[in-house]
C-alpha positions in Angstrom: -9.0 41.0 43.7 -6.7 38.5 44.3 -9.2 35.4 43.9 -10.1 37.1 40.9 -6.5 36.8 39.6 -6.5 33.1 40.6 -9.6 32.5 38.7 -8.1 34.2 35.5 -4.9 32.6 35.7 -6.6 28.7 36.1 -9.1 29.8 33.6 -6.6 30.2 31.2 -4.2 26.9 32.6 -7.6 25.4 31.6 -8.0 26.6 28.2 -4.1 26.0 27.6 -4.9 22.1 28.8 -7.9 22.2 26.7 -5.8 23.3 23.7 -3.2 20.2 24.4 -5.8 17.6 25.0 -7.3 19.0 21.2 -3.8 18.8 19.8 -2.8 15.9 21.1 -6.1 14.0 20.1 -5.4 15.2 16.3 -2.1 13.8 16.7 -3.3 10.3 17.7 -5.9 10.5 14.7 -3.2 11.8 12.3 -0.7 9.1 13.2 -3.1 6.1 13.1 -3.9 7.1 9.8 -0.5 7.6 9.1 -0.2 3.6 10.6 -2.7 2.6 8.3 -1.4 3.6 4.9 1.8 2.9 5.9 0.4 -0.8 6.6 -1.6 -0.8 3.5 1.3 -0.1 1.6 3.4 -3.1 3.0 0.7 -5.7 2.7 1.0 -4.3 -1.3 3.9 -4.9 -1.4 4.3 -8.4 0.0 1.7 -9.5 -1.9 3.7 -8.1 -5.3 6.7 -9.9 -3.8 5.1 -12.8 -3.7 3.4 -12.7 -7.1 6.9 -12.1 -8.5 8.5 -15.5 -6.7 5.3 -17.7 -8.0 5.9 -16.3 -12.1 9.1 -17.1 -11.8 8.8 -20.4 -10.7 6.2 -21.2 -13.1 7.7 -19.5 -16.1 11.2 -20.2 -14.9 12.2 -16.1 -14.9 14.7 -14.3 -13.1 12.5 -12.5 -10.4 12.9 -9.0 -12.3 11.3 -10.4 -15.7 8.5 -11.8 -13.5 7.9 -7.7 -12.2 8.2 -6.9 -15.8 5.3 -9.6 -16.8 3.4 -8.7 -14.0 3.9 -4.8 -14.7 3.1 -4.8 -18.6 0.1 -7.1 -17.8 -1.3 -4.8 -15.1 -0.8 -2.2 -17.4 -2.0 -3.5 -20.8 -5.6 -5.0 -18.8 -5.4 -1.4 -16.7 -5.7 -3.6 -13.8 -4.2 -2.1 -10.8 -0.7 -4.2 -10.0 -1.9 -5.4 -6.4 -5.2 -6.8 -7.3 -3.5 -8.5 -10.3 -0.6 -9.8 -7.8 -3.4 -11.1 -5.4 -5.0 -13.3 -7.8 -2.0 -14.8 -9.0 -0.9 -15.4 -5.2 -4.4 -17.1 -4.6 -5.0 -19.6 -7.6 -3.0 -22.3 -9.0 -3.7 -21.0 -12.6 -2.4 -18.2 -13.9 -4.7 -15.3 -14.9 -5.2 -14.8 -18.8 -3.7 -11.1 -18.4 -0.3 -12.6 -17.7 -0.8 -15.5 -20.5 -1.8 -12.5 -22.9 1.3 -10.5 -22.1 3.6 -13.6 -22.3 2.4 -15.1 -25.4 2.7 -11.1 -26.6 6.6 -11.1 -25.9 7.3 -14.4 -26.3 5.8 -13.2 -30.7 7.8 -10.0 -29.6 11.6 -11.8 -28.9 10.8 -14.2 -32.0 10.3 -10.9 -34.8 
């Protein structure tokens, strides 16, 4: 009787580990993913940052006009923001979107 009690009682310390090791591993998975967007979501925006610093050196804007161009042109093209960000980090020339929307206000502040 009694090595029957010792068998339920590790049976269930088993099951308890079990139960931990299962939790635990959907922790690990649940934080890395956690990791990853949370990474995905700072490269976004250091690439924005960085779009914003190169508009406003080539335009000459203060760095929030250079969100606003970058923002409206996004927008207007339904591009989304980061991949319109990335090319204007990568190339020397500055995407048509943002010439469109510039030339736009530039008509705009004029009227």
């Amino acid at each position: 009787m009694a090595s029957q009690l010792a068998d339920g009682r590790n049976g269930g310390l088993e099951l308890a580990a079990s139960e931990r090791e299962e939790r635990l591993a959907e922790l690990v998975v649940a934080l890395a993913d956690e990791n990853a967007n949370l990474q995905r979501a700072l490269d976004t925006r250091v690439v924005i940052e960085q779009a914003k610093g190169v508009l406003a050196e080539r335009f000459g804007l203060e760095i929030h006009e250079a969100f606003d161009v970058l923002r409206m042109s996004a927008r207007s093209n339904r591009t989304r923001l980061r991949d319109l960000a990335e090319r204007v980090v990568e190339s020397r020339q500055t995407p048509p979107e943002i010439e469109q929307t510039r030339l736009g206000q530039g008509r705009a502040s004029r009227a």
